[in-house]
N, C-alpha and C positions, 0 to 999 in steps of 0.2 A: 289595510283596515284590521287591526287586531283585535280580537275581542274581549283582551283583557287591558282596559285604559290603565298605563304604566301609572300612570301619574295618582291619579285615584286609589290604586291598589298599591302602590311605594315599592313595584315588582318591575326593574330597569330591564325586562328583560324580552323587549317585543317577538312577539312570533312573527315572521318574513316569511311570504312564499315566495319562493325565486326557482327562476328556470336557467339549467345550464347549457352553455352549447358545445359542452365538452364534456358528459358525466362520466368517461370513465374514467378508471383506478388503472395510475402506470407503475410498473415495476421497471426494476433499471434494467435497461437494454442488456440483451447478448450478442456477443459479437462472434462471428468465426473470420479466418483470415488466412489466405493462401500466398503464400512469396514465390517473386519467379526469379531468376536467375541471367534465365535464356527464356526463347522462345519455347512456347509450348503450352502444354493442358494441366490443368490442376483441380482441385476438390476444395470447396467448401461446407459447408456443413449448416443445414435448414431444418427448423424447426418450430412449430406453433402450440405449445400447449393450454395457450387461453381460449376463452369463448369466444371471441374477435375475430374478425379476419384479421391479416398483420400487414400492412403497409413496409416493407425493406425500403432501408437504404443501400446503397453498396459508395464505398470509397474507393478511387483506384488512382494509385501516384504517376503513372506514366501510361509509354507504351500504346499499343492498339487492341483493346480489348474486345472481345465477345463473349457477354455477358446472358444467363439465362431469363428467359419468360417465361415459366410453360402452366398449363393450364391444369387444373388437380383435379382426379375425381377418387370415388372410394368414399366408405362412412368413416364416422367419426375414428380415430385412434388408429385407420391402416389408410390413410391418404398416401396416394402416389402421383407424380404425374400421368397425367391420359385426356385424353380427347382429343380434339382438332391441332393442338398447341401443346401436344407434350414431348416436343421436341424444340420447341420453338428457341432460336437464340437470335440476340438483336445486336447487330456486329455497331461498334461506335468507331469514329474518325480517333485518327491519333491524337495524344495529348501532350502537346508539346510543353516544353519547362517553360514558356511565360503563361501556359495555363494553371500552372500552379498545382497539378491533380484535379480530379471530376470527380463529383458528387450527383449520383444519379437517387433522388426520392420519390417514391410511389405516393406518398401524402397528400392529397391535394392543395392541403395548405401551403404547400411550396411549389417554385418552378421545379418541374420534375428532371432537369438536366442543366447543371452550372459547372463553372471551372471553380477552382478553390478562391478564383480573386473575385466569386461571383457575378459572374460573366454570364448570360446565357449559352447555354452548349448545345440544348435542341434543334437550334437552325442547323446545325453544322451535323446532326443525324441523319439527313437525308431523307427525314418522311418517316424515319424506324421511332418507335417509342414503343413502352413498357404498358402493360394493360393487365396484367393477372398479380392477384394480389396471394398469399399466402393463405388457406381455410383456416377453421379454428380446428384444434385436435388434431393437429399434424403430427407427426413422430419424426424423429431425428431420423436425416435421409442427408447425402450427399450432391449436390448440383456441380456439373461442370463448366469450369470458367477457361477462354484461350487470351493468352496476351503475345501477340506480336510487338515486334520492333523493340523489344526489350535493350533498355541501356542501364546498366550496372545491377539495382532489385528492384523492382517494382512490387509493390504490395495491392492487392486485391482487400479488401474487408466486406461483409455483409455484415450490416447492422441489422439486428430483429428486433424494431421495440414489443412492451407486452403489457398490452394493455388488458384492463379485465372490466366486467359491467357493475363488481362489487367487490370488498376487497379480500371475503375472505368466501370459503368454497369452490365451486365449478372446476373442481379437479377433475378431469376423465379419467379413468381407471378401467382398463380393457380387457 
């Protein structure tokens, strides 16, 4: 119901109230990415600088991975992991080549565990699944990743997307 009649006033230009079920502002993803070789431990690199909590993705080509979950505490701008689950890692089944690689997303919009041919992969997790998302005002910290049963390189990625509640401001500044 607008309360300037377009038509009457030669003004094509209705005022709409509308509701979103997505208002925030995304900026393009940051990615960090760890390669294995061999067997073994390696580093990623996490970080949240929007107002958001951040929902991760992680990518991983092969192998038998054990990926982190861990739970954050601390104020704004010196978050670290701590509490019950700041050590927490949720080990996943092998991923063999007709899996295509896994794609693990915290989003709820998505199955939170598929193979690349999209597949479901959570049945095959044993009961283990992902539950801590990233806070907002994180600072760049390092998470540790292990991948077994490595054949040739396997690539680990964590996707961070960054979403904001506006698109300009809420910079933290510590």
């Amino acid at each position: 119901n607008p309360r300037i009649d377009p038509v009457q006033q030669q003004l094509f230009k209705p005022t709409l109230q509308l509701r979103s079920g997505d208002p925030d502002w995304y900026q393009k993803p940051d990615v960090s990415t760890a390669v294995f070789t061999s067997d073994g431990w390696g580093e990623v690199e996490v970080w949240n600088p929007t107002n958001r909590p951040m929902d991760v993705e992680w990518i991983i080509t092969g192998g038998t991975p054990t990926l982190p979950d861990f739970s954050w505490r601390g104020p704004k701008g010196n978050r670290r992991p701590g509490g019950r689950d700041s050590a927490r890692m949720v080990p996943c089944q092998a991923i063999t080549p007709a899996d295509n690689g896994l794609r693990i997303n915290l989003d709820s919009d998505y199955l939170m565990a598929r193979t690349g041919n999209d597949t479901n992969y959570l049945a095959r997790m044993g009961g283990q699944y992902f539950v801590h998302e990233v806070p907002p005002y994180t600072p760049k910290q390092t998470l540790p990743v292990h991948v077994a049963d490595v054949v040739g390189t396997v690539t680990v990625q964590l996707v961070m997307p960054r979403r904001w509640s506006r698109p300009w401001g809420l910079e933290h500044i510590a």
